[in-house]
SEVO-61631 format. One record per residue: x, y negated, z negated of N, C-alpha, C, O in turn. Coordinates in steps of 0.2 Angstrom, whole numbers, plus 5000, padded with zeros to 4 digits. Each point is the difference from the previous one (the first is absolute). Example, Ala and Ser with C-alpha at 12.3 -4.5 7.8 and 13.67 -1.06 7.14 Angstrom:
// SEVO-61631
- nu,nv,nw,cau,cav,caw,cu,cv,cw,ou,ov,ow
- 5066,5028,4961,4996,4994,5000,5004,4994,5000,5005,5001,4997
- 4993,4994,5007,5004,4994,4999,4996,4995,4997,5003,4994,4999
// end
This chain:
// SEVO-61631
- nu,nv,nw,cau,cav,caw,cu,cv,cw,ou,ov,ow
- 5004,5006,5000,4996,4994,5000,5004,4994,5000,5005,4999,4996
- 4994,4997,5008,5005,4994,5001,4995,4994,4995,4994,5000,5000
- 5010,4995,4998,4998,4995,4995,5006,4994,5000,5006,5000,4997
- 4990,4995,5007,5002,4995,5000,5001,4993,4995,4995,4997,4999
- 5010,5002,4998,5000,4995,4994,4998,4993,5002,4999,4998,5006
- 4999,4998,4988,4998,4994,5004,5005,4995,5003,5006,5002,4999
- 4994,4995,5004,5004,4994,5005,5002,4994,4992,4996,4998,4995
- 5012,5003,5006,5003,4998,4997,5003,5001,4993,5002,4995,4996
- 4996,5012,5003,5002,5002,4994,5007,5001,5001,5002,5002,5006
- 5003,4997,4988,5005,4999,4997,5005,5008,5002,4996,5005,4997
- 5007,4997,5005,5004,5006,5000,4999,5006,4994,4998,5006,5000
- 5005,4988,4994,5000,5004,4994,4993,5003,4999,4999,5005,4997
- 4997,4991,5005,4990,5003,4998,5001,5005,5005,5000,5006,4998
- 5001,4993,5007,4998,5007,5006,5005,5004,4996,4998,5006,5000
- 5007,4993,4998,5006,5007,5000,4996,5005,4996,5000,5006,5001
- 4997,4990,4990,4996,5002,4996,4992,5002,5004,4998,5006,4999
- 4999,4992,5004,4996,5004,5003,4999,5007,5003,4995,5004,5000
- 5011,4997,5003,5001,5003,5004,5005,5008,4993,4998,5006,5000
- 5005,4992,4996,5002,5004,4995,4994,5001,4993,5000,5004,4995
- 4994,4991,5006,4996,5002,4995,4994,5007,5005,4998,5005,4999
- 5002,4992,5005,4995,5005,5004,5002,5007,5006,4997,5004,5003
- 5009,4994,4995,5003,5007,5003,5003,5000,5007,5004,5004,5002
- 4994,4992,5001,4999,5000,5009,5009,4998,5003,5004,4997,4997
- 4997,5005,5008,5005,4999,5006,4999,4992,5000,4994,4998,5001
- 5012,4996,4997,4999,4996,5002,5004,4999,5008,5006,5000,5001
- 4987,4998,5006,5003,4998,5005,5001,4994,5001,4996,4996,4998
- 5009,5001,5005,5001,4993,5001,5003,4995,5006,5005,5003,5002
- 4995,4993,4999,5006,4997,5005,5006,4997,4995,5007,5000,5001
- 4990,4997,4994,5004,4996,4996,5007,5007,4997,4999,5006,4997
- 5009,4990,5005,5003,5002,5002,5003,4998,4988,5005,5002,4997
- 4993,4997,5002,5002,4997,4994,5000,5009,4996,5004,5003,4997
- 4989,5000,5004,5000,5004,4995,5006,5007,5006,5000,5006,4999
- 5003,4992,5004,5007,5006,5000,5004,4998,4995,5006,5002,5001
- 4995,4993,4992,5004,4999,4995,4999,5005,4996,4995,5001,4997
- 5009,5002,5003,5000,5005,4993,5002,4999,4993,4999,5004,4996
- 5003,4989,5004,5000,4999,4994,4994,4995,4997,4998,5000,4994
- 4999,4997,5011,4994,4998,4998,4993,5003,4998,4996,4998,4996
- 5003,5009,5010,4996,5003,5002,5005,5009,4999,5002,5003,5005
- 4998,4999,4989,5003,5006,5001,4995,5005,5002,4995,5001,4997
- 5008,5004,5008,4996,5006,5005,4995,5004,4994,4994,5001,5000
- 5011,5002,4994,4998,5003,4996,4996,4999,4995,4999,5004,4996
- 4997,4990,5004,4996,4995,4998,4990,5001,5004,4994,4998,4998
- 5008,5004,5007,4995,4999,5006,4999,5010,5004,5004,5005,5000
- 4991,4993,5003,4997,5006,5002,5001,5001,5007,4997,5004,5004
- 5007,4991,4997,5004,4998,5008,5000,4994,5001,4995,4997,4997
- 5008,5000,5006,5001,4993,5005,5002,5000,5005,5006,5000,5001
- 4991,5000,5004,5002,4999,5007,5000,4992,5002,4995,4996,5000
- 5011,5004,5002,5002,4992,5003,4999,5002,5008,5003,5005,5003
- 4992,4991,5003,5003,4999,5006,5005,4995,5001,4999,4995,4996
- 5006,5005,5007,5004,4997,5004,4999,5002,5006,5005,5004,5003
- 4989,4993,5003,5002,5003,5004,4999,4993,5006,4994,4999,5000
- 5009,4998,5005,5001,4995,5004,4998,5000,5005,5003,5005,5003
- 4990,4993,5004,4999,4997,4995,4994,5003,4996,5000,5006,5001
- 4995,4991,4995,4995,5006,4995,4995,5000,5005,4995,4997,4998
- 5004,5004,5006,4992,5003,5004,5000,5006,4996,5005,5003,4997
- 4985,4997,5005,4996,5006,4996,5003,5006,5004,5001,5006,4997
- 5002,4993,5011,5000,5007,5001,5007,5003,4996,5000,5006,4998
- 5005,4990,5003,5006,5003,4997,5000,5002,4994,5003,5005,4999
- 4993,4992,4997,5000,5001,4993,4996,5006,4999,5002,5004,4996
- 4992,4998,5007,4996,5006,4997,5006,5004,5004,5002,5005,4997
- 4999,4995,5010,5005,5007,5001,5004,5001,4997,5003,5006,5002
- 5001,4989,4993,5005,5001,4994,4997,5003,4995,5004,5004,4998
- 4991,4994,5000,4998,5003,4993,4994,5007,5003,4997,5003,4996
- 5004,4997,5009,4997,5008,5002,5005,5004,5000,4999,5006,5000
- 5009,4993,5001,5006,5004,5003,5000,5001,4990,5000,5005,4998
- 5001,4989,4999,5005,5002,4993,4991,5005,4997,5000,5005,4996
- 4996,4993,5005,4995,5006,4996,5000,5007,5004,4996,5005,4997
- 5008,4997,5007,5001,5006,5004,5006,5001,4996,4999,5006,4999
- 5007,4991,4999,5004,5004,4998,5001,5000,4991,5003,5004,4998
- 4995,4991,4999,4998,4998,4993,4994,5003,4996,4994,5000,5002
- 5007,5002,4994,4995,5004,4995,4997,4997,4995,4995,4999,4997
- 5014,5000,5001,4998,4997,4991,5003,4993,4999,5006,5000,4998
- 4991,4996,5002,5003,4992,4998,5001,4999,4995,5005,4996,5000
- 4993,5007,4994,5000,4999,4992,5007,4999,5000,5005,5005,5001
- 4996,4988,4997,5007,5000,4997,5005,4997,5004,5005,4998,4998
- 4992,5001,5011,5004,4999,5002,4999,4992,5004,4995,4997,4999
- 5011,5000,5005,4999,4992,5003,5003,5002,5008,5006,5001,5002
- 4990,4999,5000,4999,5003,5009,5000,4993,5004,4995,4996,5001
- 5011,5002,5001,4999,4996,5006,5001,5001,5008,5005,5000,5003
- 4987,4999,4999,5000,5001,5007,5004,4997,5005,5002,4994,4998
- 5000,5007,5007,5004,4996,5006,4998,5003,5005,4998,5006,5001
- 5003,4990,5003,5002,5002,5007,5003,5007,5001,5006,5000,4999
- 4992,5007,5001,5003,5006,5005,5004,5004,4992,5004,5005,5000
- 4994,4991,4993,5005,5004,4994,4994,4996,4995,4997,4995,5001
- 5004,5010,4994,4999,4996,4993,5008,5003,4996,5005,5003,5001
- 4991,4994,4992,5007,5001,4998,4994,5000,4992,4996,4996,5000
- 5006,5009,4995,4999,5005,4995,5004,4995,4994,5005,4997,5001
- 4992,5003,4993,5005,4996,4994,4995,5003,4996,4994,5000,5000
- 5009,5005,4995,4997,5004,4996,5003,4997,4992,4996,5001,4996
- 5009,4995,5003,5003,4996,4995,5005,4996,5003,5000,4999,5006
- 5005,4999,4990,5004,4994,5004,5006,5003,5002,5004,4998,5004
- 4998,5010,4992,5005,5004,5004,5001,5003,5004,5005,5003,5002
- 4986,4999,5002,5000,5003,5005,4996,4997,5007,4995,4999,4999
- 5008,5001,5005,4997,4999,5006,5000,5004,5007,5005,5001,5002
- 4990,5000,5001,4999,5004,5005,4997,4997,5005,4996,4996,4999
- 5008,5006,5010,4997,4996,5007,4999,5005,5001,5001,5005,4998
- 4993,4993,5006,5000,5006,5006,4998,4996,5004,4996,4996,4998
- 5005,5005,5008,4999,4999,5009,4996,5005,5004,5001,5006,4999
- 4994,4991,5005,4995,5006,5002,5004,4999,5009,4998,5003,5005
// end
């Protein structure tokens, strides 16, 4: 179920929203890839797009490609790109992958 916050709330409220209710936070804003503001293991996923430029088509066939290979978000800070995301499970591990 997808659930839009209201227009101009604050980061810290959505970060909190998003960790009291459980949900995959998706987003463009490129701020919650901080790990030290926004720790992975805090959240039930975050997905950042990065992807240039943002058209609807590019982005839903990105976020169709990482739910074909992605199961479990819990825990993790997944930022989308062009042709790779890249995996941040805490701040000592990081994973690419290129399709």
């Amino acid at each position: 179920m997808a659930e839009y916050p209201p227009r101009g709330m604050k980061n810290r409220e959505l970060a909190s929203l998003a960790i009291r209710k459980r949900c995959i936070l998706l987003t463009r804003d490129r701020d919650f890839a901080n790990t030290i503001m926004y720790p992975p293991k805090q959240f039930h996923g975050i997905i950042v797009l990065n992807i240039h430029p943002p058209k609807a088509e590019k982005l839903i066939r990105r976020i169709e490609s990482l739910l074909s290979k992605i199961k479990n978000f819990e825990g993790k800070l997944i930022i989308v790109k062009d042709g790779t995301f890249e995996i941040t499970e805490d701040k000592s591990s990081c994973i690419s992958r290129r399709e």
